[in-house]
TISEZA-27561 format. One record per residue (C-alpha): residue in one letter; x, y, z. Coordinates in steps of 0.001 Angstrom, whole numbers, plus 500000, padded with zeros to 6 digits. Layout:
# residues N
AXYZ
...
//
This chain:
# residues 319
X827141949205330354
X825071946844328680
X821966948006330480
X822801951373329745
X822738950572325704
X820236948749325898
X817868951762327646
X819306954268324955
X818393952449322273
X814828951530323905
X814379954750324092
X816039956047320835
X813576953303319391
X810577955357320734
X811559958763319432
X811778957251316104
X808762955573316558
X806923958677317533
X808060961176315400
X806930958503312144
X803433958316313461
X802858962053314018
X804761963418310787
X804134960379308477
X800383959979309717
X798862962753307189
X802077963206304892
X800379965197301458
X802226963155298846
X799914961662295763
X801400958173295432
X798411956145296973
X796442959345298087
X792929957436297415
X793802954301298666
X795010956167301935
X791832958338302487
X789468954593301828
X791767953341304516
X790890956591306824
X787028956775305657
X786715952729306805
X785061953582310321
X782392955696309003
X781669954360305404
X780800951187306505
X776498950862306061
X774906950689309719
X771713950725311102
X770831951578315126
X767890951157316991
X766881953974318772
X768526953775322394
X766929956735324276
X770034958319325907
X767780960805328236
X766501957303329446
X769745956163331317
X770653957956334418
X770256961685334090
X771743962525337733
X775564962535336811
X776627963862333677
X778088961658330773
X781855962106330849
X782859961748326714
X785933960895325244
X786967960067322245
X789970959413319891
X790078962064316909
X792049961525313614
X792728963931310348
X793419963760307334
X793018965638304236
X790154967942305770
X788459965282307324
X788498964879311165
X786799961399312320
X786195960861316365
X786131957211317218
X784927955360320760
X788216954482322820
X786122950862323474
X784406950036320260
X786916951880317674
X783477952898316188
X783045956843314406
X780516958772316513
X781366961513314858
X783075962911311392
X783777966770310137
X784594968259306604
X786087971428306809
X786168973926303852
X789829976297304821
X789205978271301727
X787783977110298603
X786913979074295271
X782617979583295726
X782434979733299366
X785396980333302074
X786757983117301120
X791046982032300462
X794095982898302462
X792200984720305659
X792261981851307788
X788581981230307483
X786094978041307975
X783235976171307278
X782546972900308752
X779929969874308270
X780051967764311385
X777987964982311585
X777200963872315028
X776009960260316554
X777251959750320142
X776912956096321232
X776076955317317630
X772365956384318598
X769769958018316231
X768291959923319051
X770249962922318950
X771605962321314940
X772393966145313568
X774883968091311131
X776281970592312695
X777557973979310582
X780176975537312288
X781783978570310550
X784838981103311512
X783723984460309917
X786704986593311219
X790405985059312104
X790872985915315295
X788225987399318137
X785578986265321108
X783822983178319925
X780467985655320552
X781723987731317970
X783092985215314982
X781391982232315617
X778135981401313534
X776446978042314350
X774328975838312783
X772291972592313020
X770198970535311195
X768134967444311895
X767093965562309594
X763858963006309121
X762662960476309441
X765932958707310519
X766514955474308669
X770542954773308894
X773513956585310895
X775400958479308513
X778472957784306234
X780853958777303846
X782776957676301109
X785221958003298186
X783577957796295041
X785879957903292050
X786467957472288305
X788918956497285209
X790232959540284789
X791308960188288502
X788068962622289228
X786816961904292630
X783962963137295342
X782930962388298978
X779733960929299064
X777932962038302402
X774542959710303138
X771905961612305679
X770042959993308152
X766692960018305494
X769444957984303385
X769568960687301177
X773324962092299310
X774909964686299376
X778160965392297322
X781325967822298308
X784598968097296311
X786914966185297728
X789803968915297582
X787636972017298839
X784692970473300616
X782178972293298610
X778732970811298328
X778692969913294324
X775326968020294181
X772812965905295957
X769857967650298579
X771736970296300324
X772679973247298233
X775229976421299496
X773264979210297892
X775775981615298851
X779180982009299871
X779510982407303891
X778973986040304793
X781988987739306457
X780298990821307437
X782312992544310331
X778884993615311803
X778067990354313767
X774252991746313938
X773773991648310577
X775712988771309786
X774039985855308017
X774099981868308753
X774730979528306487
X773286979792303467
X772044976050303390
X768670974776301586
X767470971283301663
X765782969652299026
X764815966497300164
X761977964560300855
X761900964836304035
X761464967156306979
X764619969169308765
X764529971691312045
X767103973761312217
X768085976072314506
X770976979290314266
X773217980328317103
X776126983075317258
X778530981665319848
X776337979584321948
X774600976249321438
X771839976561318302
X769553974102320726
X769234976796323684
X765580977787323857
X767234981029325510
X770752983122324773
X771000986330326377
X767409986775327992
X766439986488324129
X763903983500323318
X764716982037320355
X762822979701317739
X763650976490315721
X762095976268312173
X760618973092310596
X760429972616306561
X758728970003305192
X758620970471301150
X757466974469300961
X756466974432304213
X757536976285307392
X756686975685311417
X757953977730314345
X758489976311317620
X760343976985320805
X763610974934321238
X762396973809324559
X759375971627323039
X762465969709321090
X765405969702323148
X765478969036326988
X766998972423328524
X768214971536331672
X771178969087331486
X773216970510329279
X773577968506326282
X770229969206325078
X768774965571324251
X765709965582321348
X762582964574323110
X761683962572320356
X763643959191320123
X761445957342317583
X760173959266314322
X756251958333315129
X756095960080318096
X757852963407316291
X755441963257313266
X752823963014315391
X753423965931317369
X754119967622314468
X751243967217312697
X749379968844315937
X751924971717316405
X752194972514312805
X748829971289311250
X750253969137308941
X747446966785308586
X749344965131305103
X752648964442307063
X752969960581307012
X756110958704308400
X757874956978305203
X758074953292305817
X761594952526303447
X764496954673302528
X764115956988299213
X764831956091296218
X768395955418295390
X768836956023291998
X771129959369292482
X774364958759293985
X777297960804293710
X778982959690290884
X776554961008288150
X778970963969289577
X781547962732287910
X780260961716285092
X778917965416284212
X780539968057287097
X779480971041285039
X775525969809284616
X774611968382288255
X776374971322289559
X774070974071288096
X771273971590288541
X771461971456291742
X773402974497292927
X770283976454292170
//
């Protein structure tokens, strides 16, 4: 009998136990809301600097297996290593904001920032947005990512906040550059990338735009689009595709496959250090005045000048 009390309330123990964690783990009340989300943002707002680790120079006969442990809260999804506890990855996702997502269709843009193994080699923000709610991935899915240079630090974000309760998420790029989204909607409100439009939801998936995104940085970006496949292919549907490179008003063209290896299928950049990319880039593109930057940028902006005048930075930078 005493056995039998003793496994009932073992196991009565664990139910408890359980259902606490999963209902109580992202609960929505406001009594300590900031202090929670520092708590959550910890992993990935943390300043860190990686040497570049060449991933395409490990063995390339067997294909990584990846797993990782994925938390949420508040629109923010961070994916940790099981071994280290360390982010390798963190999302923002706009469900419907007031500029951008259009409200109450079940809608979505997302910012995912990307660093498996903590390396810069293969360091991009990925914009993934759900034009229609419901259909083939082919169809609704609009893909896009962005790599940014020359990389200095992995990214992170943080909680920035004021006096009066006003608060922002502070996203740092690889260049070490800001950007700033509202914390509630996960609209960009300030710093080098600007949403010139809101995210087109035309049910004609030919004519259908991608993300609306310009960069105004210092530095250079490739990006590449993609409806329902991988932006990196060099090929989708016997169509050959192109990546384009900005640096300040300028544009380059060049085939995904002279970026991203095309065989293994999780498209590796080819160039693990920045030299040997601004180098080639300066051949491919005839940029003869593109020089690798030796420090980060100038930190003078951060986020909180946000704050401090919403209304201003906004249509600054908004554009």
């Amino acid at each position: 009998m005493n056995s039998f009390r003793f496994v009932f309330y073992r196991r009565w123990f664990r139910c408890i136990l359980f259902f606490t964690l999963v209902f109580g783990f992202d609960s929505p009340g406001t009594t300590g809301a900031s202090d929670d989300l520092n708590e959550f943002l910890i992993p990935i707002r943390k300043p860190a600097v990686s040497e570049f680790v060449p991933r395409f120079s490990t063995d390339k006969s067997a294909k990584r297996r990846l797993g990782f442990l994925c938390s949420e809260k508040q629109g923010i999804r961070i994916c940790q290593d099981p071994e280290s506890g360390e982010a390798v990855s963190f999302t923002l996702s706009n469900l419907g904001s007031p500029h951008i997502v259009p409200q109450g269709q079940n809608l979505e843009r997302s910012y995912r920032l990307k660093f498996i193994g903590r390396e810069m080699q293969n360091i991009r923000m990925t914009i993934s947005e759900q034009t229609m709610p419901a259909g083939k991935t082919s169809h609704t899915l609009m893909r896009t990512s962005i790599y940014f240079f020359p990389r200095k630090v992995l990214p992170t974000l943080s909680l920035i906040e004021n006096d009066s309760g006003g608060n922002v998420l502070e996203l740092e790029l690889p260049t070490g550059e800001r950007v700033c989204f509202d914390r509630e909607t996960k609209e960009i409100i300030g710093g080098v990338l600007h949403e010139d439009a809101p995210m087109d939801t035309n049910p004609d998936r030919h004519k259908r735009r991608f993300a609306q995104i310009t960069y105004s940085g210092d530095g250079v970006t490739i990006r590449v689009d993609q409806r329902g496949e991988a932006p990196e292919k060099a090929v989708v549907w016997g169509q050959k595709k192109t990546a384009t490179i900005t640096f300040g008003k300028k544009n380059c063209k060049l085939s995904p496959a002279q970026l991203w290896e095309q065989d293994l299928g999780w498209f590796d950049f080819l160039f693990p250090a920045d030299a040997e990319l601004y180098k080639f880039l300066r051949d491919s593109c005839d940029w003869n005045d593109l020089e690798l930057p030796i420090d980060l940028p100038d930190d003078s902006f951060t986020c909180r000048k946000v704050l401090d005048s919403p209304k201003e930075v906004y249509e600054t930078d908004s554009r």
